[in-house]
N, C-alpha and C positions, 0 to 999 in steps of 0.2 A: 538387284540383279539387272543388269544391263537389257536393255529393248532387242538387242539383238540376238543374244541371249535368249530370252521368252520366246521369241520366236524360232528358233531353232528348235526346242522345247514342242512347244506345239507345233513345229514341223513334221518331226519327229516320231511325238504319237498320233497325228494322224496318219502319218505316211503306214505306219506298225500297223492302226486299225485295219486301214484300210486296205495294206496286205492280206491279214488275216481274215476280212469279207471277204476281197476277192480269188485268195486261195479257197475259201471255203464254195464261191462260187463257181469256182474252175473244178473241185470236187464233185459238184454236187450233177454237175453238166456233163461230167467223162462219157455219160452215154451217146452224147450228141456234139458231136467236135466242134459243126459250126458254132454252134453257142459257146465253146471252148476260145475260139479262136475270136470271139467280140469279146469274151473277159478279157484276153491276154491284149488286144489292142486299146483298151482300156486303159489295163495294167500300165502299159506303155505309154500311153496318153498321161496318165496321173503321173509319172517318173518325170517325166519332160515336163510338164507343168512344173512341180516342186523346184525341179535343177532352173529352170530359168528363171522363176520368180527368185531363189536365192540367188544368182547372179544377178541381177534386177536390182536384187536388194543392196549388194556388198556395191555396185555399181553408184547406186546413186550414193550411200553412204561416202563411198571415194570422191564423188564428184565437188556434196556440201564441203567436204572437208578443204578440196581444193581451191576451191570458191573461197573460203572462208579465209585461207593464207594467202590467196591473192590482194583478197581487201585488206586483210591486216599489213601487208608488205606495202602494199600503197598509202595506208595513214600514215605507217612509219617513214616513208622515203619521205612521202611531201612534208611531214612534221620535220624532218632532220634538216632537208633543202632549204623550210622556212627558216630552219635554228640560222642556218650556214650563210642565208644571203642578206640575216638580220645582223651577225656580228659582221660581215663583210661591209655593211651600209655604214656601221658605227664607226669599224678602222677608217673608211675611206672618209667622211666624215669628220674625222679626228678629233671627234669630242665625244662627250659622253652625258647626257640629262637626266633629268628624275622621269622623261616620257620614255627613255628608254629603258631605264631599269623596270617601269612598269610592264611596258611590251616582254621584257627577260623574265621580270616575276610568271606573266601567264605564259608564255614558252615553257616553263619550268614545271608548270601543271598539268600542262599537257605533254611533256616528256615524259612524268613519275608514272600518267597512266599507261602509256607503250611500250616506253624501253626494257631492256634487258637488265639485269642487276649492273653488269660489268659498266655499259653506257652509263647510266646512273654514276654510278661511281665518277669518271672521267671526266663527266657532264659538273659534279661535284667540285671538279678541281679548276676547270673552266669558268667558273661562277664564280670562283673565290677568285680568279686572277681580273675577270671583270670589275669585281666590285671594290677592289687593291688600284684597279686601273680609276677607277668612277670617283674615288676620292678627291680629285684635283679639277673633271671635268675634261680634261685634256687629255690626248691619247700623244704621247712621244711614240718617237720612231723606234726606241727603245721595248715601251707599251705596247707596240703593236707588234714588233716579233715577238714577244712573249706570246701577245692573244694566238697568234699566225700560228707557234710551237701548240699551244695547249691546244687548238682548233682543228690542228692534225693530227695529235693522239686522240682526239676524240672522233675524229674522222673512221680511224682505224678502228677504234668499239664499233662505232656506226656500222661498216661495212663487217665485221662479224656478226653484228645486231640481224642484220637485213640478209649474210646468206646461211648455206647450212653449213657449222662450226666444225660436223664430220668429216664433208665434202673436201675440205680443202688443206692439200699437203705443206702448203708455203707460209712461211710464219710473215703474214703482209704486216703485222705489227711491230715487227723486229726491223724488215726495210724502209717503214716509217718513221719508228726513233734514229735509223741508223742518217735518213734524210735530212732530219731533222737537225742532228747532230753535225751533220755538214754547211747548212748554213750559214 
């Protein structure tokens, strides 16, 4: 059962007990109104109490939660940025070494723990045109618009990776192969 949950629970039957005291003490007083009129402010006291500590509660729950996809947004940009300004370094470079494939090996480990399944996937096929590329140690000009193509489809996972998949009417994925395709 969810924490939040229990506490609804034991919201709940308190709130019921404690109706039923203070009905029973609003009974029991009918003779003497002012004493009538401290139960009911009471009454009202405990209402307001309950309704703000539960918005209190839903409040901070919202907030961890927001907190919580901010920092994950932020592992994921800066891990994606490092991916993107590591294979940029390689093309412009035009070679390719065993220090690099080592830096791509742990880039790769620390992708599997963040991304989305789709990135994974994509990321999958960018690796494979790396290490097709890394066979010679040379990147041709050839080589490097392949990396450039597969570095943009994967750009395009990225940026569904990082926003909400709901949110957005425009297929950016379709005018990234369509880019790409013109090249």
């Amino acid at each position: 059962m969810k924490k939040s949950t229990q506490y609804l629970i034991i919201s709940a039957i308190t709130f019921i007990l404690g109706y039923i005291y203070l009905k029973t003490a609003y009974n029991v007083t009918s003779e003497t109104p002012f004493v009538q009129e401290i139960v009911l402010v009471v009454l009202g006291t405990i209402v307001t109490i309950a309704i703000t500590a539960a918005l209190l509660n839903k409040q901070s729950e919202v907030e961890i939660e927001k907190e919580q996809r901010v920092k994950i947004f932020d592992i994921k940009s800066n891990l994606y940025f490092e991916l993107i300004n590591f294979i940029e370094e390689v093309i412009r470079k035009e070679t390719i070494d065993t220090k690099d494939l080592i830096t791509l090996e742990f880039l790769t480990h620390k992708i599997s723990i963040i991304a989305s399944p789709e990135v994974l996937q994509e990321y999958t096929t960018l690796v494979k045109t790396i290490k097709k590329t890394a066979t010679d140690n040379k990147i041709s000009s050839l080589e490097s618009d392949e990396l450039s193509a597969k570095l943009a489809k994967f750009c395009g996972k990225i940026r569904y990776d990082l926003i909400n998949k709901e949110d957005t009417t425009i297929d950016v994925q379709k005018i990234i192969d369509n880019n790409i395709e013109q090249l």
